[in-house]
Structure formats: structure tokens, C-alpha cells
OpenMM code with the backbone's topology and positions (N, CA, C; nanometers):
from openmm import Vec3, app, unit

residues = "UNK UNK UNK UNK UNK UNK UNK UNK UNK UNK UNK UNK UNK UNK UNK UNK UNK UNK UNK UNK UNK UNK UNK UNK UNK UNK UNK UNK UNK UNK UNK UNK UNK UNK UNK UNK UNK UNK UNK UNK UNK UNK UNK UNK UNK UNK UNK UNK UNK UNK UNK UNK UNK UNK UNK UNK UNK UNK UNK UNK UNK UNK UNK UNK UNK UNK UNK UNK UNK UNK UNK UNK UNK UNK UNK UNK UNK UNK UNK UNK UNK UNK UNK UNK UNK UNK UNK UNK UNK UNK UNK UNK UNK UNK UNK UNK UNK UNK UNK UNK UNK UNK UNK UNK UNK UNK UNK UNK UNK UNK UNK UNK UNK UNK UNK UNK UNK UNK UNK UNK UNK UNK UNK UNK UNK UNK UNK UNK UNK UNK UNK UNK UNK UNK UNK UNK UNK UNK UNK UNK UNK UNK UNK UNK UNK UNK UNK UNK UNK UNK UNK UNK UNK UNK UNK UNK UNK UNK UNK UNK UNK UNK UNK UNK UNK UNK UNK UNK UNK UNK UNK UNK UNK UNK UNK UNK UNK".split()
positions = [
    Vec3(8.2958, 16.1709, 6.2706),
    Vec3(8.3766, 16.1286, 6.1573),
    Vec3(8.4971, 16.0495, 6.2047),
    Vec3(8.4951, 15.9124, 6.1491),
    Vec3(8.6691, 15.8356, 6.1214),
    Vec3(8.7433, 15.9603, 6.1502),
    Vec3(8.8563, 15.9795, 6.1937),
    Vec3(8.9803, 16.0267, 6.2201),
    Vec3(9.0761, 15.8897, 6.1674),
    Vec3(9.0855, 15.7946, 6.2115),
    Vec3(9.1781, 15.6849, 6.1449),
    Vec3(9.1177, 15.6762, 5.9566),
    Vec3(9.0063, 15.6496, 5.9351),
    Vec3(8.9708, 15.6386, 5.8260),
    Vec3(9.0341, 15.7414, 5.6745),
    Vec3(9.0693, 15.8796, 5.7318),
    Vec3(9.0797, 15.9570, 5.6482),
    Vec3(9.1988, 15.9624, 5.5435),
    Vec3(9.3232, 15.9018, 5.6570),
    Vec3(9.4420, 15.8429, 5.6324),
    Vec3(9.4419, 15.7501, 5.5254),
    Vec3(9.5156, 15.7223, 5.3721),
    Vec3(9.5020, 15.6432, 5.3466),
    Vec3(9.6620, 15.5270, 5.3849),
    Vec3(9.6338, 15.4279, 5.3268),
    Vec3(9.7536, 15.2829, 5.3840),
    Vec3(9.8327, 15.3337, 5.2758),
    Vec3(9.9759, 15.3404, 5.3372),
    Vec3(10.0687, 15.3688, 5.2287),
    Vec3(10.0929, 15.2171, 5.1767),
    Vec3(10.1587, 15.2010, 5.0443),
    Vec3(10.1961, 15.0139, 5.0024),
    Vec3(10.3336, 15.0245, 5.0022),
    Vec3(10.4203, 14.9452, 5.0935),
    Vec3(10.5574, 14.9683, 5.0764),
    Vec3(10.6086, 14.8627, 4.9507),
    Vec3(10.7551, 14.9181, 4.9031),
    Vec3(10.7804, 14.8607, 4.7735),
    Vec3(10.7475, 14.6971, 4.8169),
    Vec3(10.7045, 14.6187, 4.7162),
    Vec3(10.7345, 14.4566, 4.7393),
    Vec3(10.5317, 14.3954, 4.7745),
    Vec3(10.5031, 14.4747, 4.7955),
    Vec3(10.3620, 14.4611, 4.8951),
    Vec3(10.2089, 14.4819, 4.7333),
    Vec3(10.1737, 14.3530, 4.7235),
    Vec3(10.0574, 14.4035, 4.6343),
    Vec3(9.9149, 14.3874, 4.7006),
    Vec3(9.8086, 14.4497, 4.6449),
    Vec3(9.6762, 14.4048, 4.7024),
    Vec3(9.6159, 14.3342, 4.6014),
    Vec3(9.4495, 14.2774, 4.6452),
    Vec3(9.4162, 14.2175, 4.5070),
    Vec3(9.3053, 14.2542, 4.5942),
    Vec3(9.1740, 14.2992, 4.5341),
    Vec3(9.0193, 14.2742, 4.5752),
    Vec3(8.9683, 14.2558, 4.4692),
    Vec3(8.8786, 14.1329, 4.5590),
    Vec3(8.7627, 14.0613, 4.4957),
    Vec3(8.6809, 14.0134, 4.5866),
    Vec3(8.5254, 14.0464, 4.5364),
    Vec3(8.4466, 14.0041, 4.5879),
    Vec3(8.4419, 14.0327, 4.7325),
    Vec3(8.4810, 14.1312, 4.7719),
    Vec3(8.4198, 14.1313, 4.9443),
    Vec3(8.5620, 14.0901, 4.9882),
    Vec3(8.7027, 14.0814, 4.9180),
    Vec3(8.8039, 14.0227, 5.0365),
    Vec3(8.8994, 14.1356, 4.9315),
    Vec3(8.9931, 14.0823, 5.0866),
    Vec3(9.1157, 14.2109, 5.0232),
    Vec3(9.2146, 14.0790, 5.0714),
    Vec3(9.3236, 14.0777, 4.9245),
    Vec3(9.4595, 13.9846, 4.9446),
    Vec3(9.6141, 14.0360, 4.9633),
    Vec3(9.6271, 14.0451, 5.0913),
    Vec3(9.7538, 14.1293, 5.0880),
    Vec3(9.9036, 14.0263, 5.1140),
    Vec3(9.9731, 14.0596, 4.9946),
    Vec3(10.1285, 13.9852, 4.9985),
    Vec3(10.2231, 14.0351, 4.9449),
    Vec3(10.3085, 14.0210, 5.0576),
    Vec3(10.4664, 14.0508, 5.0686),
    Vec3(10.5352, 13.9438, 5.0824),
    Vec3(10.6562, 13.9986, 5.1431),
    Vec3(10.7810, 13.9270, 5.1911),
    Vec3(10.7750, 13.8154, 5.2826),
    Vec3(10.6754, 13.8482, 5.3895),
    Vec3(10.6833, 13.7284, 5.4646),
    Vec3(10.5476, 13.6190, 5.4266),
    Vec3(10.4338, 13.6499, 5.3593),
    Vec3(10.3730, 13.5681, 5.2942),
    Vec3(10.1981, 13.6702, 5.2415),
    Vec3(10.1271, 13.5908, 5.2848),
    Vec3(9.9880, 13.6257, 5.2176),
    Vec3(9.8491, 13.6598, 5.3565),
    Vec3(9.8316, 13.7481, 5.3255),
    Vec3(9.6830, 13.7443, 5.4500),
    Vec3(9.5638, 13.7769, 5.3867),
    Vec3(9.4651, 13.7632, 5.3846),
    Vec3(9.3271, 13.7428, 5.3329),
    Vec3(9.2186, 13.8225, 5.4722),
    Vec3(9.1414, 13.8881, 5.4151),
    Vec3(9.1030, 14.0228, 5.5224),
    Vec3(8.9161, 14.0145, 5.4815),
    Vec3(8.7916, 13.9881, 5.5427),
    Vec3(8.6958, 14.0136, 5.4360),
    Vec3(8.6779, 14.1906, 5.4959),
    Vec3(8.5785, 14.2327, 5.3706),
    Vec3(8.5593, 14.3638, 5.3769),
    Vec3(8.3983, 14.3979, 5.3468),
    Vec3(8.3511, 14.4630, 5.4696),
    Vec3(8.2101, 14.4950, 5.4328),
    Vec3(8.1306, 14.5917, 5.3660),
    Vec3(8.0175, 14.5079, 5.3210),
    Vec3(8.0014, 14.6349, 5.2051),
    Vec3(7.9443, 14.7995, 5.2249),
    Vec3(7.9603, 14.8347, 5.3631),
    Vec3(7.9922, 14.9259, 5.4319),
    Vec3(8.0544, 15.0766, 5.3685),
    Vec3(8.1975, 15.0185, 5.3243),
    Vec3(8.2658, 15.0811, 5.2903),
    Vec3(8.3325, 15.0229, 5.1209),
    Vec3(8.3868, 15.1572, 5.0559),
    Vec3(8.4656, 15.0719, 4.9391),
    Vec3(8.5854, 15.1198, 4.9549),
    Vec3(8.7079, 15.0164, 4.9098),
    Vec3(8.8388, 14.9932, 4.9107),
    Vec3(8.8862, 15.0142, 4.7365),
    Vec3(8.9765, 15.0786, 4.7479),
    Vec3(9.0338, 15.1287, 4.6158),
    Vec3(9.2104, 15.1603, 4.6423),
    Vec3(9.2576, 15.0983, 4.5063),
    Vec3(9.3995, 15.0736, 4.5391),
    Vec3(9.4547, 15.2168, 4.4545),
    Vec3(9.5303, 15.3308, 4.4799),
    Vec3(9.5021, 15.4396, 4.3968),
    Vec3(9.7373, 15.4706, 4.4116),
    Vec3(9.7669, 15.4707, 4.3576),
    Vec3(9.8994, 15.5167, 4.3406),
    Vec3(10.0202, 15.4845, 4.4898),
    Vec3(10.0167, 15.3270, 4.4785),
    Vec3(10.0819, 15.2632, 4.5832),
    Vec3(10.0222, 15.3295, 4.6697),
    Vec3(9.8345, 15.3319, 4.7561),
    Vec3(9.8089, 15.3886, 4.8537),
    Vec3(9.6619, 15.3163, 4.8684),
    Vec3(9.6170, 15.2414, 4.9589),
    Vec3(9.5130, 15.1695, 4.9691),
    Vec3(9.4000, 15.2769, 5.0403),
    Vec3(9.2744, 15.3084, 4.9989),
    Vec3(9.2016, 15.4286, 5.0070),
    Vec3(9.0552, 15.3410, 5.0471),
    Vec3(9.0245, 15.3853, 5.1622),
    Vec3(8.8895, 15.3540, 5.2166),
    Vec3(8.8065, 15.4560, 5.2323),
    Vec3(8.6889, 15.4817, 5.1986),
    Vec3(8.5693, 15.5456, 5.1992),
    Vec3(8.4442, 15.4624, 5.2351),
    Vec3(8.3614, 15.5851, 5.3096),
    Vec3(8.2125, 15.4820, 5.3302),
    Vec3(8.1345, 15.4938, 5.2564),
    Vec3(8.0173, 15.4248, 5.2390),
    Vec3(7.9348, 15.3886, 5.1121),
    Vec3(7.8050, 15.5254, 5.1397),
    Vec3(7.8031, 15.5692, 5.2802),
    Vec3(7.7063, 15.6297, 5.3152),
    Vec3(7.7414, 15.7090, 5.4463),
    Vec3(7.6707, 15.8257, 5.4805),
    Vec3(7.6875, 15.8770, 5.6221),
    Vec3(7.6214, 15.8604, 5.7227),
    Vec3(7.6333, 15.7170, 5.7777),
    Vec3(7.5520, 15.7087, 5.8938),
    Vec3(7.6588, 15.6271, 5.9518),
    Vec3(7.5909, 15.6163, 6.1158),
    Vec3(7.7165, 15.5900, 6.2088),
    Vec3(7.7523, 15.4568, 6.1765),
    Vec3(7.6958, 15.3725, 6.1465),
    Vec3(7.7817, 15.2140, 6.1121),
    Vec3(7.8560, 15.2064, 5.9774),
    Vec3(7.8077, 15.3073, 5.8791),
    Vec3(7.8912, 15.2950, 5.8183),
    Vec3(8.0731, 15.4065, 5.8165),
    Vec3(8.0317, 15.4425, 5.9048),
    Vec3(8.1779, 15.5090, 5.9499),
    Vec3(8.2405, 15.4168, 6.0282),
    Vec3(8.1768, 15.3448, 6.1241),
    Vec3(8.2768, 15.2524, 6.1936),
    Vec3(8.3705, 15.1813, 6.1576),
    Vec3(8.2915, 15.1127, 6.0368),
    Vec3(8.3009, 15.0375, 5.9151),
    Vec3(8.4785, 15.0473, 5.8617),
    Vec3(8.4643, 15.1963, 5.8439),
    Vec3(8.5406, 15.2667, 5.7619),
    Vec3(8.6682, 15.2477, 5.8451),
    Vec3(8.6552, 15.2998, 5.9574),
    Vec3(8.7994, 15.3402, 6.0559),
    Vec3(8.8829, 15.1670, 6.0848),
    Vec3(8.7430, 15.1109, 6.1293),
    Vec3(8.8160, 14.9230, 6.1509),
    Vec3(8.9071, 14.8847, 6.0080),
    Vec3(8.8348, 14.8699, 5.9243),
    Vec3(8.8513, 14.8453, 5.8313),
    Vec3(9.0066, 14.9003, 5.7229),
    Vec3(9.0723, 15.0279, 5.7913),
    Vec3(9.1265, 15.0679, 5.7289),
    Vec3(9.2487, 15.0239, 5.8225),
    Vec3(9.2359, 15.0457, 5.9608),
    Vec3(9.3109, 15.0049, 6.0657),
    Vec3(9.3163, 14.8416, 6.0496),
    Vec3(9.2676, 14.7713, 5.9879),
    Vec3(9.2457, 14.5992, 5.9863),
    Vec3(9.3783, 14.6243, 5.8263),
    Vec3(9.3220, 14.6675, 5.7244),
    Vec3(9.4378, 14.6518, 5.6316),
    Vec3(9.5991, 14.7219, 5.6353),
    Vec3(9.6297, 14.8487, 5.7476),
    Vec3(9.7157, 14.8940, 5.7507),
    Vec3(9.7668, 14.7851, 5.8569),
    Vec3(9.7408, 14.6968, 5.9671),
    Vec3(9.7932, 14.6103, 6.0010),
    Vec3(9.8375, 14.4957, 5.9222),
    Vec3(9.7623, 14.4662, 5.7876),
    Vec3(9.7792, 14.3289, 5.6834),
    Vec3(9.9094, 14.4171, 5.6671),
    Vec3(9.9510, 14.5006, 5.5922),
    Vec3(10.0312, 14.5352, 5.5271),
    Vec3(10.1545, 14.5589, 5.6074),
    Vec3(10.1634, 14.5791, 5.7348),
    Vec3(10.2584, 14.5824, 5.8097),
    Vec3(10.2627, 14.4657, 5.8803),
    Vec3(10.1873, 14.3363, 5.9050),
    Vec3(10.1796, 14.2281, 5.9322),
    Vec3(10.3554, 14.1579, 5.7890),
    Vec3(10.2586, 14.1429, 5.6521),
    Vec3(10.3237, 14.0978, 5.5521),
    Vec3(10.5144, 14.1255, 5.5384),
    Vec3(10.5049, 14.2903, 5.5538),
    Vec3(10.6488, 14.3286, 5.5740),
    Vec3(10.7206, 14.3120, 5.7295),
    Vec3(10.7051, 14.3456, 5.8404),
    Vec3(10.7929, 14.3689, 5.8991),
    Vec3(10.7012, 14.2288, 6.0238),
    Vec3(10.6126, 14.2225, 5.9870),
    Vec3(10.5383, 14.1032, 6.0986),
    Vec3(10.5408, 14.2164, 6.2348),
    Vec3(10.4829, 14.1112, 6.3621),
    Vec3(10.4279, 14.1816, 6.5067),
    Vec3(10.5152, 14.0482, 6.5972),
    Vec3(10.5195, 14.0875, 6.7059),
    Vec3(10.6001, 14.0674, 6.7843),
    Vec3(10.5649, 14.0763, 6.9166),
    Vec3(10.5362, 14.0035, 7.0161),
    Vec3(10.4669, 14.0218, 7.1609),
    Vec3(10.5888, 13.9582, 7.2861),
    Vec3(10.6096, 14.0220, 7.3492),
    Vec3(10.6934, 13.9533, 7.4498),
    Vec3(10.6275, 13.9196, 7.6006),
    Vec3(10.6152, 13.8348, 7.6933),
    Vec3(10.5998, 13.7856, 7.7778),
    Vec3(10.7077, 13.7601, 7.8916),
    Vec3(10.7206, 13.7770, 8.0288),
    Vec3(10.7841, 13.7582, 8.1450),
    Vec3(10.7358, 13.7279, 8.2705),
    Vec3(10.8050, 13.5961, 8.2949),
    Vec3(10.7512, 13.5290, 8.4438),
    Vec3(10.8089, 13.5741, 8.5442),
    Vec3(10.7064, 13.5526, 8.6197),
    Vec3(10.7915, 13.6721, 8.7654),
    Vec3(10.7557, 13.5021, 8.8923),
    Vec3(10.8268, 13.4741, 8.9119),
    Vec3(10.8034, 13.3793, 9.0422),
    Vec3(10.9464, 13.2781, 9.0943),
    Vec3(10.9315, 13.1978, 9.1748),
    Vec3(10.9898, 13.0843, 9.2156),
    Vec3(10.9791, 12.9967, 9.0698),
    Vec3(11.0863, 12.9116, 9.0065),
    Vec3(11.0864, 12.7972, 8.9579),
    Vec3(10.9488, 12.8156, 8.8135),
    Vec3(10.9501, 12.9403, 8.8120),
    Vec3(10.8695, 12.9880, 8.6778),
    Vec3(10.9408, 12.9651, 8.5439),
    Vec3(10.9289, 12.8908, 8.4628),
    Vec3(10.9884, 12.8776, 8.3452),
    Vec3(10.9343, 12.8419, 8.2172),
    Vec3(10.9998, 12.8776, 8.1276),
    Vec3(10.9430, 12.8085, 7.9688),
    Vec3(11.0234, 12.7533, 7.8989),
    Vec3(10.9713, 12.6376, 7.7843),
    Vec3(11.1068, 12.6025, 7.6958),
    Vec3(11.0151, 12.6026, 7.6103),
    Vec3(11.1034, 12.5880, 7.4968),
    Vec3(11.0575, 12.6367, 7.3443),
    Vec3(11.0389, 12.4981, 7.2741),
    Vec3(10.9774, 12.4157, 7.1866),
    Vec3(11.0180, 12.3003, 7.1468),
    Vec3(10.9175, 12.3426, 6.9767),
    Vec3(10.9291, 12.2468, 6.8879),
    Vec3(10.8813, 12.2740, 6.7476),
    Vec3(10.7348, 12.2606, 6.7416),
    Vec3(10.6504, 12.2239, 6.8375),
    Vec3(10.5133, 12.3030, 6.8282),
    Vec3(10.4814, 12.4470, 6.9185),
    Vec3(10.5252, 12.4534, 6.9884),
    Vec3(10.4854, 12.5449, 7.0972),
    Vec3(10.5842, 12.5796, 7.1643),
    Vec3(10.5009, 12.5677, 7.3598),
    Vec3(10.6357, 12.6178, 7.4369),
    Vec3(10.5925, 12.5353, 7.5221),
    Vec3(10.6809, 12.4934, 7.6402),
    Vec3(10.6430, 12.4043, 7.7880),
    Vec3(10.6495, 12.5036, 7.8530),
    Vec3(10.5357, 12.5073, 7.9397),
    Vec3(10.5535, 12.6207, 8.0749),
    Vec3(10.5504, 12.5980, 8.2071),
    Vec3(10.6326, 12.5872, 8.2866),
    Vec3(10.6550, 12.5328, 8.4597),
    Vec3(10.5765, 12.6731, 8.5546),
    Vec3(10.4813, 12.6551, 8.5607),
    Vec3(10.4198, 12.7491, 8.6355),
    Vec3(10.3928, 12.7479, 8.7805),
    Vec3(10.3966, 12.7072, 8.7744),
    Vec3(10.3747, 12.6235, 8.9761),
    Vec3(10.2608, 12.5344, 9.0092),
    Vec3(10.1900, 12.4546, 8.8966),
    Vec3(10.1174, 12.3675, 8.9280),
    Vec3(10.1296, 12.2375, 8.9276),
    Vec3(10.0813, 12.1405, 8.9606),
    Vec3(10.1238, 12.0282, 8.9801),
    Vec3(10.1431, 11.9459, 8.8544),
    Vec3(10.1867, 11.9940, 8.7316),
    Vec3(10.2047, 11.9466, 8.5997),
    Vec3(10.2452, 12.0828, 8.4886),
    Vec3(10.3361, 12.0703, 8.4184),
    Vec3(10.3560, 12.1421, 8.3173),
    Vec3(10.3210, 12.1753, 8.2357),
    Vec3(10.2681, 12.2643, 8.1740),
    Vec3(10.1660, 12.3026, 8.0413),
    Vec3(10.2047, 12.3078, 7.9093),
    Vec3(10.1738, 12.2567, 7.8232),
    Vec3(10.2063, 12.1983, 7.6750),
    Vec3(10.1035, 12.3134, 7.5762),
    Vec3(10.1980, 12.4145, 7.5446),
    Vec3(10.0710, 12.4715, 7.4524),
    Vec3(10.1164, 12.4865, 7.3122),
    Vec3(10.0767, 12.4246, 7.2133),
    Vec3(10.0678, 12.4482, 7.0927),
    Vec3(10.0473, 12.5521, 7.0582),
    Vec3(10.1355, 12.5982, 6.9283),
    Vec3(10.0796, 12.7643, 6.8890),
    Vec3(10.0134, 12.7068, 6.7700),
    Vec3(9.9348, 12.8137, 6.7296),
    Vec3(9.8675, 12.7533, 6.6100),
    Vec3(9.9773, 12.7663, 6.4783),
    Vec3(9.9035, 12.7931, 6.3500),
    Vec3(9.9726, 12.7856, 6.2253),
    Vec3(9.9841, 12.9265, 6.1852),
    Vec3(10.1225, 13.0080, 6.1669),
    Vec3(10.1857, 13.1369, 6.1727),
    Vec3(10.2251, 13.1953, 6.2162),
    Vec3(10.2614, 13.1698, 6.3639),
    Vec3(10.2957, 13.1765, 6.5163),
    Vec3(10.4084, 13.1266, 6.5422),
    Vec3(10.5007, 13.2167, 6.5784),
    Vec3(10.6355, 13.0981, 6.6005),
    Vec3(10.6415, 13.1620, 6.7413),
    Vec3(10.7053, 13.0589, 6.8693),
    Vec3(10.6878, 13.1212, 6.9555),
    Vec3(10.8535, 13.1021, 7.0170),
    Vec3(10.9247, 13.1623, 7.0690),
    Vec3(11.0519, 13.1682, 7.1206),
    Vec3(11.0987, 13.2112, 7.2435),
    Vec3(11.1905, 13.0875, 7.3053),
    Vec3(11.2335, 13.1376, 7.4544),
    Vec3(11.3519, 13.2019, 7.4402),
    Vec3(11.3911, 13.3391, 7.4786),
    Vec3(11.5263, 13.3507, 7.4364),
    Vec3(11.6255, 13.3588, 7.5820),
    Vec3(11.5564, 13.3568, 7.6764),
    Vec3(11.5486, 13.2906, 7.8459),
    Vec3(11.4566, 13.2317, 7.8975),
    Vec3(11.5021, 13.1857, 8.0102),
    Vec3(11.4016, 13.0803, 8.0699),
    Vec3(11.2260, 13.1389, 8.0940),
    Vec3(11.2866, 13.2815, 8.1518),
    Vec3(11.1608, 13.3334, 8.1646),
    Vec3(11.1078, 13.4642, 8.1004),
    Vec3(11.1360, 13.4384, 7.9718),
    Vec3(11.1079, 13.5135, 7.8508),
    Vec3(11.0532, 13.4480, 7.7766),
    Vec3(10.9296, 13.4480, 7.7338),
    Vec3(10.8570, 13.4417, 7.5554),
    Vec3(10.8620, 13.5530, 7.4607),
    Vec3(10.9025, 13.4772, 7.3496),
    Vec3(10.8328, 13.5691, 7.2691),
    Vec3(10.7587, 13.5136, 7.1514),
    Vec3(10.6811, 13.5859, 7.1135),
    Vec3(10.5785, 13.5336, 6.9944),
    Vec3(10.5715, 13.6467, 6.8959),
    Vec3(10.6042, 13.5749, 6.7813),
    Vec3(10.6037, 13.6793, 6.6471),
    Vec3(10.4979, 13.6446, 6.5418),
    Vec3(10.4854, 13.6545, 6.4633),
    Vec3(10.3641, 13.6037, 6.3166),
    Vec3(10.3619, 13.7911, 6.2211),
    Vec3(10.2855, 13.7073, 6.1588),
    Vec3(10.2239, 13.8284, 6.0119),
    Vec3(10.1184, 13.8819, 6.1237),
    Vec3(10.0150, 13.7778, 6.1584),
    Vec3(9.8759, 13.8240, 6.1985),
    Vec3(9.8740, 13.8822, 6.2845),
    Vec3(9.8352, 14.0353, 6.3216),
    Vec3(9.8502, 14.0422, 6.4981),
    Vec3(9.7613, 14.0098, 6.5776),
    Vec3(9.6100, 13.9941, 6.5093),
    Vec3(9.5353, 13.9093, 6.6022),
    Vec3(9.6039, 13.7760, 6.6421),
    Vec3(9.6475, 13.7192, 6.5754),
    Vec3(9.7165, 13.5672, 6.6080),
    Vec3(9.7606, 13.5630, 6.6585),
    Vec3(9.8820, 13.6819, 6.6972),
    Vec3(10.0148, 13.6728, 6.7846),
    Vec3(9.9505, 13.7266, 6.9392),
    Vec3(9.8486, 13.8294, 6.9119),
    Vec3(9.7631, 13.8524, 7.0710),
    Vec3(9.6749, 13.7516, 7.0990),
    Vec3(9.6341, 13.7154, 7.0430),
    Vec3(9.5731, 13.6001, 7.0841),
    Vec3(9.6188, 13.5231, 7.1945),
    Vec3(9.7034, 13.4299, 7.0792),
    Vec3(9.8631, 13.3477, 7.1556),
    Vec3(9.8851, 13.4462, 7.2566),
    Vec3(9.9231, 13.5653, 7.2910),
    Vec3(9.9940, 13.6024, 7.4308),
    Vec3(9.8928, 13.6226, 7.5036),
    Vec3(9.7851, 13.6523, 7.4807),
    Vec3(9.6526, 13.6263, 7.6013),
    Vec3(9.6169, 13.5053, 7.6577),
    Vec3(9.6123, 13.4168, 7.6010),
    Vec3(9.6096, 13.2552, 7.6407),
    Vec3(9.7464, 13.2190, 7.7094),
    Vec3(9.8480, 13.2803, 7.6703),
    Vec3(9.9931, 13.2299, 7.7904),
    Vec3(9.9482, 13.3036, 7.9268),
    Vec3(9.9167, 13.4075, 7.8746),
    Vec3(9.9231, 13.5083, 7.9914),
    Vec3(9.7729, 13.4721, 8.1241),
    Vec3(9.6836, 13.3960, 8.0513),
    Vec3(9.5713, 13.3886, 8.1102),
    Vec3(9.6357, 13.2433, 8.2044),
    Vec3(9.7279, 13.2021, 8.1988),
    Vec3(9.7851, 13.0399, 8.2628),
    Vec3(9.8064, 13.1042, 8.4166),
    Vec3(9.8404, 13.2050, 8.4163),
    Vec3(9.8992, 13.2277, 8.5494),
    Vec3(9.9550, 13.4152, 8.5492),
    Vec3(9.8042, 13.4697, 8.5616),
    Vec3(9.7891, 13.6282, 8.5631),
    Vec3(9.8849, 13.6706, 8.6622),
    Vec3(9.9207, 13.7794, 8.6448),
    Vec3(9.9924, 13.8003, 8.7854),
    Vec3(9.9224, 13.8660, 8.9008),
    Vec3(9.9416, 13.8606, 8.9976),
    Vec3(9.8676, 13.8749, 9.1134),
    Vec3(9.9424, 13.9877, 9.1903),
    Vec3(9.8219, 14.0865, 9.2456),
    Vec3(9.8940, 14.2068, 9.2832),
    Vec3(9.9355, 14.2448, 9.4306),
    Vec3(9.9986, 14.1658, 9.5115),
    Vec3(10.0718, 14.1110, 9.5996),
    Vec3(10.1814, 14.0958, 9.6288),
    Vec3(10.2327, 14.0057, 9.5502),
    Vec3(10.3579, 13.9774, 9.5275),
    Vec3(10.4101, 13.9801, 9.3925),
    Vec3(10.3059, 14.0371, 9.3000),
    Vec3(10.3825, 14.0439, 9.1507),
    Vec3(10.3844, 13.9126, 9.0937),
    Vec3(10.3603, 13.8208, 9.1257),
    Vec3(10.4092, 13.6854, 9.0586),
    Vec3(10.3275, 13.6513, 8.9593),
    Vec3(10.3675, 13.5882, 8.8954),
    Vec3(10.2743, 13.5303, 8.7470),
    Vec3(10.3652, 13.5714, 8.5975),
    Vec3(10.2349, 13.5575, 8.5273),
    Vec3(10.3006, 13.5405, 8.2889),
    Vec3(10.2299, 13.7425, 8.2764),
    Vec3(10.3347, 13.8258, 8.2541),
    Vec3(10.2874, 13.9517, 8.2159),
    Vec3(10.3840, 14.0309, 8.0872),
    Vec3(10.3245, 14.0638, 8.0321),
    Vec3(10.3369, 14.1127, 7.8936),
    Vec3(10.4473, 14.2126, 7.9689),
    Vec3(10.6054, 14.2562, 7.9010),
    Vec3(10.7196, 14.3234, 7.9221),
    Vec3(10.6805, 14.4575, 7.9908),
    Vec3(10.5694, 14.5108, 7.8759),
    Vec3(10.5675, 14.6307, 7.8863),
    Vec3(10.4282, 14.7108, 8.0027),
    Vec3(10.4020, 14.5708, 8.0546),
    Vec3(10.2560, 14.5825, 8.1209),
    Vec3(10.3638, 14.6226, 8.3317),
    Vec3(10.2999, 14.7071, 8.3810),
    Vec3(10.3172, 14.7510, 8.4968),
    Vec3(10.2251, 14.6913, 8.5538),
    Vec3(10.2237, 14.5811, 8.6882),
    Vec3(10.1347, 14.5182, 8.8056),
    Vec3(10.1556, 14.6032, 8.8982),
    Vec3(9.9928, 14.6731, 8.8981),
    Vec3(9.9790, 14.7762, 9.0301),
    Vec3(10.0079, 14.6725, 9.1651),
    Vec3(10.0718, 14.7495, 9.2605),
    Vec3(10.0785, 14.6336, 9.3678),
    Vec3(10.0024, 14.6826, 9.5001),
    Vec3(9.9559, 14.6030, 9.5621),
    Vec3(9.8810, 14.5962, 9.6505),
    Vec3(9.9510, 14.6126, 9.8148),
    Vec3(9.9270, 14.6625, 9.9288),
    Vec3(9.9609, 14.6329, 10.0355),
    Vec3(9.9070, 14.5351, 10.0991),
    Vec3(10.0090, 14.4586, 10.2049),
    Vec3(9.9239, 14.3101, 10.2292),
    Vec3(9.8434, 14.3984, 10.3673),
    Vec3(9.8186, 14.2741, 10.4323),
    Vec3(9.7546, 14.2854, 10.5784),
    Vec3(9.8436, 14.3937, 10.7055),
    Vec3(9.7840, 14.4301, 10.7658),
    Vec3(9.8871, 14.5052, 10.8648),
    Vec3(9.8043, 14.4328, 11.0349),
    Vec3(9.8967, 14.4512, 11.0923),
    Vec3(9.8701, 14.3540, 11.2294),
    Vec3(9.7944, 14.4596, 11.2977),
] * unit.nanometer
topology = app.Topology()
chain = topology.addChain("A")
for resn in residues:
    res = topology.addResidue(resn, chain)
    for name in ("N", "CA", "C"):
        topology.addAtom(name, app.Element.getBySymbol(name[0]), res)
């Protein structure tokens, strides 16, 4: 049995849903997200509390159930308070700047990297070798920090490279004579 599933999504004040047809429309404060939903499970909006159940007891449709409920309690906390990912370069002459599509990143290769964030993504240097990336979506915003982070992994040696704040690089011993 779901253990996440059983829980239902609380709706904080400001936050409405709408289903139709196989999609769930969730909007707040910071804008609108659109979710589809399989017919797996049914979604029911019951006293400011979004309520998922499965259609049946077999194992896909429980899976169904737990994603699904965990996919809209993120819409809804996406809409109000948004997600937030931070990033830190560890090296020589490692840097980022922020500009109105994306970010520039000086990584140590023989040219600088230009990456566009997509559309809902704002991405921010608040030091040289600090990112951060915020949005509604949190797939969007992990996304975006997996693709920075994939430019220049850090290496377990000397630590150097793009690693998420809260991520620890096991380190390695080098060679011994």
C-alpha cells in the first residue's frame, strides 16, 4: 500500500484546482501549472484538501496513486512558495555570471559556456561561484541544476568542479610513492 498516497494535499488559502478531462490545473500566487492524471487513480477536490484514490487494487494502480499525489502536492507548493536549487564551484578561475537569458559559466575550458534557462526558470548569481535557480516547477528547476552540474562534475581528488550546496564529494586518496 501507498504510504504517500493516503495523505491527502492540503490547499493553502489563494490556491484553486480545476479537473478536467485527465488534467489537473493548479493556480496561485506565483502563476498556473497543468499536471496530466492517469486514469489509474481518481482525484477529488473535498474541503480545501485534494484527495487521491486508486481505481483498483493492483500494483500499478497504487503506484499510480503515491506519484500522482506526490506530483500535485509539489504543483501546489510549486504555485505558492516555488523550489529553489543552489549550486557551487569549487576550482581555480571557476565562475558564473548571470545575464537575462541564462548564466555564463568559466569552467576551465577553452571557451565559456552560454546556457539558456528555459521558460519559468530564473537563474541567479548571488557570487561568482554561486547559482541559484528558482521556478514553480521542480522538475524544471532540477532539471536546470543537473545540466549545470553535468558541465563540470566534481571529481573526487581534488574536489573541483559545479556541486549542488548540500551535496558532500567523497574524496579520494591520490597515489602514494
Amino acid at each position: 500500500m501507498s504510504r504517500v498516497g493516503k495523505h491527502p494535499v492540503i490547499l493553502p488559502a489563494g490556491v484553486t484546482v480545476a479537473l478536467t478531462d485527465g488534467q489537473a490545473v493548479v493556480k496561485g500566487k506565483l502563476g498556473e501549472l497543468k499536471c496530466a492524471i492517469s486514469d489509474k487513480v481518481t482525484v477529488a477536490v473535498e474541503n480545501n484538501e485534494i484527495i487521491v484514490k486508486p481505481v483498483a487494487d493492483t500494483k500499478e494502480c497504487r503506484m499510480h496513486w503515491g506519484t500522482t499525489r506526490a506530483n500535485l502536492n509539489n504543483m501546489v507548493k510549486g504555485v505558492t512558495e516555488g523550489f529553489v536549487r543552489q549550486l557551487e564551484m569549487i576550482g581555480v578561475g571557476y565562475r558564473a555570471q548571470a545575464n537575462a537569458k541564462g548564466v555564463k559559466l568559466s569552467l576551465g575550458f577553452s571557451h565559456d559556456i552560454d546556457y539558456e534557462a528555459p521558460e519559468g526558470v530564473k537563474i541567479t548569481c548571488p557570487e561568482p561561484t554561486k547559482i541559484e535557480i528558482s521556478g514553480m516547477d521542480k522538475r524544471a528547476v532540477g532539471a536546470v541544476a543537473s545540466e549545470i552540474r553535468a558541465f563540470r562534475a566534481p571529481e573526487p581528488y581534488k574536489g573541483k568542479g559545479v556541486k549542488y550546496v548540500e551535496e558532500t564529494v567523497r574524496r579520494k586518496e591520490g597515489k602514494k610513492k
